[in-house]
C-alpha positions, -999 to 999 in steps of 0.1 A, spaced: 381 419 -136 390 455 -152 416 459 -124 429 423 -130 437 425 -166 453 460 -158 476 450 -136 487 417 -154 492 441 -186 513 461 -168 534 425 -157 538 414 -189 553 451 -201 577 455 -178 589 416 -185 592 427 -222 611 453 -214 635 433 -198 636 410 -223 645 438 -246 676 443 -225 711 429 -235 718 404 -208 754 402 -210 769 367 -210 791 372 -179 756 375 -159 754 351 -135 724 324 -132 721 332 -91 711 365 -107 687 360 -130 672 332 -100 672 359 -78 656 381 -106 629 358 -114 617 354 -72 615 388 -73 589 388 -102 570 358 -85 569 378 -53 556 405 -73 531 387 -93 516 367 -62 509 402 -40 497 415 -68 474 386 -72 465 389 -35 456 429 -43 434 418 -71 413 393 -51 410 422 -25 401 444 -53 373 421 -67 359 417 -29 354 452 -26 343 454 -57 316 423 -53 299 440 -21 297 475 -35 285 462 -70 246 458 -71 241 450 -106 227 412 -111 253 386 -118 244 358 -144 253 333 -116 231 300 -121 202 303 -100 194 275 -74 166 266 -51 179 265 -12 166 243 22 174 244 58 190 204 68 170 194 96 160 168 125 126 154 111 106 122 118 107 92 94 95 60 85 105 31 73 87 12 49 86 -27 37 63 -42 14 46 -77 11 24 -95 -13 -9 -105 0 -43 -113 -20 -77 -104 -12 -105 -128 -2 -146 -119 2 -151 -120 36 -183 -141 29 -179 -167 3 -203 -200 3 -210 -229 -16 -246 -233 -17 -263 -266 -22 -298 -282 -10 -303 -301 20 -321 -328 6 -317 -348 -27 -338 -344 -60 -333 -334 -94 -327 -300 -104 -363 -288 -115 -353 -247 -117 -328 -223 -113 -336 -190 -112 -304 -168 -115 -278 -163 -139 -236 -161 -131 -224 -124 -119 -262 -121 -111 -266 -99 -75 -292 -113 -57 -307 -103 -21 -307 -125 8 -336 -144 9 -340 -148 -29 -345 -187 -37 -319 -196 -59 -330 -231 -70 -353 -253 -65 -353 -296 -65 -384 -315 -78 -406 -321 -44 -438 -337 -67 -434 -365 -41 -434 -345 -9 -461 -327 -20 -482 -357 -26 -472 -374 2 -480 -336 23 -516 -332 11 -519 -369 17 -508 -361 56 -533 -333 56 -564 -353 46 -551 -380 73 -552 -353 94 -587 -336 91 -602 -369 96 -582 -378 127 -588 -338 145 -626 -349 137 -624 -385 152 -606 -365 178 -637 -339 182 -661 -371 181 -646 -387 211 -643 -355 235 -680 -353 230 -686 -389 241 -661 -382 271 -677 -349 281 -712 -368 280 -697 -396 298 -706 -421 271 -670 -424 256 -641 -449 269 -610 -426 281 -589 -452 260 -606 -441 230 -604 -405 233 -562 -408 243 -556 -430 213 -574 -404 191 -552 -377 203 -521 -395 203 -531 -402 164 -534 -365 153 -502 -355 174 -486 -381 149 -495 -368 118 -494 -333 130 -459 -344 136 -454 -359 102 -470 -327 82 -447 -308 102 -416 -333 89 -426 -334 53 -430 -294 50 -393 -288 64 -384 -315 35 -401 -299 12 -390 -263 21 -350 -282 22 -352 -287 -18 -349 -248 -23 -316 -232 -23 -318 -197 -5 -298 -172 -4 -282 -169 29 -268 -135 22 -269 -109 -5 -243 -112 -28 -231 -123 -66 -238 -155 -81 -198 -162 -92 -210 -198 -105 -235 -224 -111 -220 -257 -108 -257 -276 -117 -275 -277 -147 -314 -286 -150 -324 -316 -150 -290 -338 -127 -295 -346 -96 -285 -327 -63 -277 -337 -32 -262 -322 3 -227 -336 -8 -229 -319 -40 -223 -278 -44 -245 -264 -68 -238 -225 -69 -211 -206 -53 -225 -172 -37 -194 -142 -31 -201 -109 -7 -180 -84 -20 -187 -56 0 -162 -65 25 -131 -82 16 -101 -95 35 -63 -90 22 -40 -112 37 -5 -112 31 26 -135 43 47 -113 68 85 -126 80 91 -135 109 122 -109 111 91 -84 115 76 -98 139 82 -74 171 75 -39 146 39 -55 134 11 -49 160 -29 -47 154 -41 -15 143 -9 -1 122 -16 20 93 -8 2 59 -11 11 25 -26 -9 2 -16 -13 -38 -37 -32 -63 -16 -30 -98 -43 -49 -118 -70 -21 -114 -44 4 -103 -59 13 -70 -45 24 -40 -62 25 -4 -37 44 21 -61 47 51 -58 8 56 -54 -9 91 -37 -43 102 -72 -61 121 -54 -95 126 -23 -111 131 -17 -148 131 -3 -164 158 15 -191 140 51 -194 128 50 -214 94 80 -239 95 83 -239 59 87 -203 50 90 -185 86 63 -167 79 26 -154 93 0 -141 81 -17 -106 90 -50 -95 76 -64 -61 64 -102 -58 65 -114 -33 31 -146 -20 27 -152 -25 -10 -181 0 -18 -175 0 -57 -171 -35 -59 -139 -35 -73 -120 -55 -57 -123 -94 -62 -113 -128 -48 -76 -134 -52 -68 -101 -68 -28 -95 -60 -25 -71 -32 8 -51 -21 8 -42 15 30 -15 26 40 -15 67 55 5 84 87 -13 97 102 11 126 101 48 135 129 75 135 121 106 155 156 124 151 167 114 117 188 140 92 163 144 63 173 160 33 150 166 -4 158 134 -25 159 153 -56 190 170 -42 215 138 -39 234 133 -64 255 107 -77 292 107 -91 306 81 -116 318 65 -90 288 58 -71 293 82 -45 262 102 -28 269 138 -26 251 172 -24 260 209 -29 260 233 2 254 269 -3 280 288 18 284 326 16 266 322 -24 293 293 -33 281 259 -42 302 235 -22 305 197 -23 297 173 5 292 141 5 267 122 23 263 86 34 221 76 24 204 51 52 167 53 38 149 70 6 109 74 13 94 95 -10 105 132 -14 129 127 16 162 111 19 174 100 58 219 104 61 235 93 82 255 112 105 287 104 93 280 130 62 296 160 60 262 174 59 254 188 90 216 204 107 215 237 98 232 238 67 217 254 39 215 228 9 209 231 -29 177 213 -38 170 223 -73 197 230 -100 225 216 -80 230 193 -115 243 222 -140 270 233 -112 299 225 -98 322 225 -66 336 260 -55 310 280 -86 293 310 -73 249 308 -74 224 328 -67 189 317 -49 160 318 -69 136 340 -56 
């Protein structure tokens, strides 16, 4: 720069001193054209010398410039995917409305709402005062008719007793073995059991009304497995397949599973919305995911193997909308447009219609305090 300023110093004496000249009035203009192209020329190889100059001088200098410091990375051929999202909600893969098989009033329930109870636990249990009556009625009908029973194989075995006698006595305790039998399985029908473990999510029956089959008394949810299912469009049809990795968002409890796959896909079209349905089977070990929670279920739509990824944090947008990013050639930022096809992440896919090309070095951080043409220097 020294050189520079000497040089245009010594320009604007020697134009003084010409100034300083009587120019005669008889001087022609052809002359003073002609004497101005020859300062022009002048001026512009002198120019030319300078930028020579400041060359030489660049390469031989080793002192640090205070150019803006920028972070630099290689364009390259990369693999991507592309993403699409859905809303689905969850569902316990064992739900059940439990109710007796029998009808009776209420006479006890034993658990509360959000209660966990084990499988096997009785639940409820109906008012069986008459069964039981009715059973140890049975039983005494019984003793007596096994003893009759006893009586008359004696008399056969000692050949006193009437074959008739001893069949009809046998056919009578079959019968009310047969009936005891009937009346237990009623009375063991007006308990409500648990069929699984699980959480008691509500009680429908109070103490005291009458239950029947028809009639649900308590709803029982599993919730160490649930099922999200989610609405998929048909235009996704072909990418979808059993077994894909999704990634799974729930914004109410602000969880995220990501090791997630597909386990079914329907095999139904749904006329009204051209839709169908896939499902995501999640183990739930903390238990924190409930019935219809709102799901987001991320797929992954297609695969690029040879697609021109770039840092996102590196495009940059004019005020006209325009993507662009800054190449570092030779420590010069230079612009370059680009032409964006996917954002995922930390990566941005161009197309290759940009004027970024694989293998050029790019500016990924600090591009946003420089401009086109301005020298930088990697940060290191």
């Amino acid at each position: 720069m020294k050189v520079k300023h000497i040089i245009l110093s010594a320009i604007g004496i020697s134009l003084i001193a010409f100034s300083c000249k009587p120019v005669e009035v008889e001087t022609p203009i052809s002359k003073l054209i002609a004497l101005q192209e020859s300062l022009e020329g002048r001026i512009s190889n002198l120019e030319d010398s300078v930028t020579l100059v400041e060359a030489k001088i660049e390469l031989l200098d080793t002192t640090e410039k205070n150019y803006p410091k920028v972070e630099l990375d290689s364009v390259r051929n990369n693999s991507i995917s592309e993403d699409v999202t859905f809303q689905g909600s969850v569902e316990a893969d064992k739900t059940i409305m439990l109710g007796p098989e029998t009808q009776g009033v209420v006479k006890a329930i034993y658990v509360k709402e959000g209660q966990y109870v084990s499988k096997g636990k009785t639940i409820a249990v109906l008012d069986s005062e008459i069964l039981k009556q009715n059973q140890k009625e049975v039983e005494k009908t019984l003793e007596f008719a096994e003893y009759m029973l006893l009586k008359q194989k004696n008399l056969k075995d000692q050949g006193m007793g009437a074959e008739a006698n001893y069949v009809q006595a046998n056919n009578q305790v079959e019968s009310l073995q047969t009936r005891l039998a009937t009346l237990k399985a009623q009375a063991s029908k007006s308990s409500v059991v648990a069929p699984f473990s699980g959480f008691v999510d509500e009680i429908f029956t109070k103490l005291g009304e009458m239950a029947s089959p028809s009639m649900p008394m308590i709803r029982l949810v599993n919730l160490e497995k649930v099922l999200v299912k989610a609405e998929v469009s048909e235009a996704y049809l072909m990418d979808i397949e059993v077994g894909d990795k999704v990634v799974l968002n729930f914004p109410s409890i602000k969880k995220n599973i990501l090791d997630a796959k597909i386990t079914s896909i329907g095999k139904f079209i749904n006329p009204t919305n051209r839709t169908f349905p896939i499902q995501v089977e999640v183990r739930n070990k903390d238990k924190a995911i409930i019935p219809n929670l709102i799901a987001e279920v991320t797929v992954e739509k297609d695969f690029t193997k040879e697609a021109i990824l770039v840092l996102s944090t590196s495009v940059l947008t004019d005020s006209e909308g325009n993507k662009y990013v800054y190449i570092f050639d030779k420590g010069v930022a230079k612009k370059r447009t680009v032409e964006v096809i996917y954002v995922k992440g930390d990566y941005t896919q161009i197309s290759t219609a940009s004027e970024v090309k694989v293998g050029d070095v790019m500016i990924t951080k600090g591009a946003n305090g420089i401009s086109d043409g301005q020298k930088v220097t990697e940060l290191k």
